[in-house]
MARPA-163494 format. One record per residue (C-alpha): x, y, z; residue in one letter. Coordinates in steps of 0.2 Angstrom, whole numbers, plus 5000, padded with zeros to 4 digits. Example, Ala and Ser with C-alpha at 12.3 -4.5 7.8 and 13.67 -1.06 7.14 Angstrom:
2
506249785039A 506849955036S 
This chain:
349
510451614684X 510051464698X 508351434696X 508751284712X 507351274725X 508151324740X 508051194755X 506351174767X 506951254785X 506851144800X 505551194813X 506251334824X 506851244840X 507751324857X 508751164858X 510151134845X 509850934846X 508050974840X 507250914855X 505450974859X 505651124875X 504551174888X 504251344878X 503551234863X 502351174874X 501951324882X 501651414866X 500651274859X 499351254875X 499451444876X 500051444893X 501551504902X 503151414904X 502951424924X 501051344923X 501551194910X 503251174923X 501851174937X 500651064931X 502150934926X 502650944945X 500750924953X 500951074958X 499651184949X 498051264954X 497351284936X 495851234929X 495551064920X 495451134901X 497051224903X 497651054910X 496950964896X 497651084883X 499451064890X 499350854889X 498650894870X 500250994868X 501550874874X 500650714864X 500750824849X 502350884852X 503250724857X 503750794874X 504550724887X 504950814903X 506750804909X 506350754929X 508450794932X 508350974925X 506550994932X 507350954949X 508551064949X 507851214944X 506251184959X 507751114972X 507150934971X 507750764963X 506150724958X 506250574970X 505350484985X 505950354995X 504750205000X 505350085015X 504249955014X 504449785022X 504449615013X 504749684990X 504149524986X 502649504997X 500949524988X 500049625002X 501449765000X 501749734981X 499949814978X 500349964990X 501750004980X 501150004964X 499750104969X 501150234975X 502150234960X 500850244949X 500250394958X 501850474961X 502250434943X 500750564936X 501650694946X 503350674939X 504250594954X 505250434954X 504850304968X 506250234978X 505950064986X 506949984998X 506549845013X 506849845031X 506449645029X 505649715049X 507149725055X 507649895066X 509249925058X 508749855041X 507649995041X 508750125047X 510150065036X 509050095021X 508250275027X 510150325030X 510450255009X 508850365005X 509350525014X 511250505004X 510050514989X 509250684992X 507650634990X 506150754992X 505250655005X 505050475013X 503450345014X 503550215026X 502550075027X 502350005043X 503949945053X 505049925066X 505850095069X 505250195086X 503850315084X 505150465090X 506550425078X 505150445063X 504650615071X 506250665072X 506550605051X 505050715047X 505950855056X 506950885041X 506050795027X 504150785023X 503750595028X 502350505027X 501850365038X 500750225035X 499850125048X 500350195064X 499650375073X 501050495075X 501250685075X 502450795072X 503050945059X 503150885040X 502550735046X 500550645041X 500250485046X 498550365043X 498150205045X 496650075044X 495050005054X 495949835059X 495049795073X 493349815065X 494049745051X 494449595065X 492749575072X 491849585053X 492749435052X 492349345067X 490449405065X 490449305051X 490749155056X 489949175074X 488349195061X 488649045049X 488448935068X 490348895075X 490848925090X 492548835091X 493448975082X 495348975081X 496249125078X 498049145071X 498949325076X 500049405067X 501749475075X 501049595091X 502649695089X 501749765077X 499749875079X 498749805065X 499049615074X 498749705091X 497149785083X 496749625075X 496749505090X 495749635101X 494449635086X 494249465086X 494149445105X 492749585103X 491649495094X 492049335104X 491549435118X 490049495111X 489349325106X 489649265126X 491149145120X 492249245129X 494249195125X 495048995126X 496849025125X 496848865116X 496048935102X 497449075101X 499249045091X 500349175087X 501449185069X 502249315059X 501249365044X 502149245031X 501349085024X 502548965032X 502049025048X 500149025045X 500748825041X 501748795057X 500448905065X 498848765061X 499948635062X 500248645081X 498548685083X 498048485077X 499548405084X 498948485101X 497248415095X 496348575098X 494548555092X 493948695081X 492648725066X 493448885057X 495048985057X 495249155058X 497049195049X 497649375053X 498149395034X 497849315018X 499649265018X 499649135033X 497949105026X 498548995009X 500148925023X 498548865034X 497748785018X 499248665016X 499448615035X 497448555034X 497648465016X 498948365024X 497848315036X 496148295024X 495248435030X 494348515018X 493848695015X 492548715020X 491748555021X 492948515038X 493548695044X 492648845036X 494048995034X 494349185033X 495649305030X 496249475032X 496949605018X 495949545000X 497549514992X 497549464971X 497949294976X 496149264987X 495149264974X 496149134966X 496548994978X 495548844979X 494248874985X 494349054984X 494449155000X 493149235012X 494149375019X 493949545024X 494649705010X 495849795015X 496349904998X 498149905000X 498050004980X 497050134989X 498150145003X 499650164992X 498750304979X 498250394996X 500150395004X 500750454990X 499250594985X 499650635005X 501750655000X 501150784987X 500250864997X 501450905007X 502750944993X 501551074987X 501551155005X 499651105008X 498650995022X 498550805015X 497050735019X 497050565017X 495450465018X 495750255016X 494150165012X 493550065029X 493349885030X 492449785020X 492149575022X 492049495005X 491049325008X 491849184997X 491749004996X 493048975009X 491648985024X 489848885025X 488548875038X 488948735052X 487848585049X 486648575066X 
């Protein structure tokens, strides 16, 4: 007679590698298969406790969704491709964590590539994203011509940030520069100068166009009307906000405060007047344009005006869902918003 225990069974699982399957979950949140599949993609219209109960289930469970089978059985690759500019530049480095982080709650996998603002750059690299089959495209800004993105959206839901553009699968948005723009110049009009340089960004692209016209409109509106000599154009990068300032004091044009169109030339202007012995803002007052990280932190910290690149990045990629999920994006950027710093004092009378 064996009077042996027998052996404890293994939890019953539909996988023979023991992994935890999308039925376990469903079983355990007592939900269907379909609704935990759905609510993995985004793409259910549940309420929040049944929500709440899946998430318990897969932390209990150990779960983890497999985005390549997922993607097969919905038609997708569980992918987006991003074109954004500049990787390494801080103004789009907060957009595109804002879009993975949001894309990643959904179960879709950013892919980020540059057009380092070049026209074919950015082709070449929408071309590499199409090979990949991925479900949709966000692109930030750029050089390509409005009709070639209409006609990428033909085919692919595409989402386009920072321009105005309409056309089947496609949603585009943008931002308030030029009141963003005249907030600025206000600011300084208020605090007593009059001798207000400003730096442009590139005007091939619409938020420097936009920018320049804002601060001409506030010029205006304060009866200083526009010195040319108070106008140098540059391209968005800190070297060229340097070079930028620079010729403005080797042309020895007089002026008590710069507007920078970004935060970026802002920190390249900073050097050009310390190398001078101008000091900010006991010599020249300063403001800047976007709110990036780095404002707060330079010496002396920067006035500038907020643009919340995160924000803009969450709300392209809650628009991209959207449209994944076959319904109307409706994205809604916060407006404008100047954040006085200790860049800019009032002008000694």
């Amino acid at each position: 007679m064996n009077n042996k225990t027998p052996p404890a069974k293994k939890a019953p699982s539909s996988r023979p590698d023991g992994a935890v399957t999308l039925e376990q979950v469903a079983e355990l949140a007592g939900v269907s298969p379909s609704t935990v599949s759905r609510i993995l993609n985004g793409t259910a219209s549940v309420s929040e406790a049944k929500k709440e109960a899946v998430q318990a289930a897969i932390r209990e469970l150990g779960f983890r969704p497999n985005p390549v089978a997922r993607g097969l059985a919905g038609g997708r690759t569980m992918s987006i491709g991003v074109v954004t500019q500049i990787i390494s530049s801080p103004f789009y480095g907060e957009a595109l964590l804002g879009i993975e982080r949001e894309l990643e709650r959904a179960g879709y996998v950013p892919l980020f590539v540059s057009g380092n603002w070049h026209e074919d750059d950015e082709r070449k690299a929408i071309e590499a994203l199409l090979s990949r089959r991925v479900d949709g495209i966000i692109v930030l800004a750029g050089r390509l011509p409005d009709e070639q993105l209409v006609s990428l959206a033909g085919g692919l839901p595409t989402v386009v940030v920072g321009r105005q553009l309409q056309g089947p699968k496609l949603y585009s948005f943008g931002f308030d520069n030029r009141l963003g723009a005249r907030l600025a110049t206000q600011h300084l009009i208020e605090q007593g100068h009059r001798r207000i340089a400003f730096v442009a960004g590139d005007l091939l692209h619409d938020d420097a166009v936009e920018r320049q016209a804002g601060y001409l409109d506030a010029m205006a509106a304060a009866g200083l009307g526009a010195d040319p000599e108070l106008i140098v154009q540059s391209d968005f990068t800190a070297a060229g906000g340097m070079l930028a300032v620079s010729r403005l004091l080797e042309r020895q044009v007089s002026f008590t405060a710069l507007f920078l169109s970004n935060d970026e030339m802002a920190m390249g202007a900073r050097l050009a007047l310390h190398r001078r012995n101008l000091r900010v803002p006991d010599d020249v007052s300063m403001v800047g344009f976007d709110d990036v990280i780095m404002a707060r932190y330079t010496m002396p910290p920067l006035t500038t005006v907020r643009q919340s690149v995160y924000e803009i990045g969450t709300e392209a990629a809650t628009a991209m869902l959207a449209m994944l999920r076959g319904d109307k994006p409706d994205a809604r950027p916060p407006g404008p918003e100047l954040i006085v710093r200790e860049s800019t004092r009032r002008l000694p009378r």
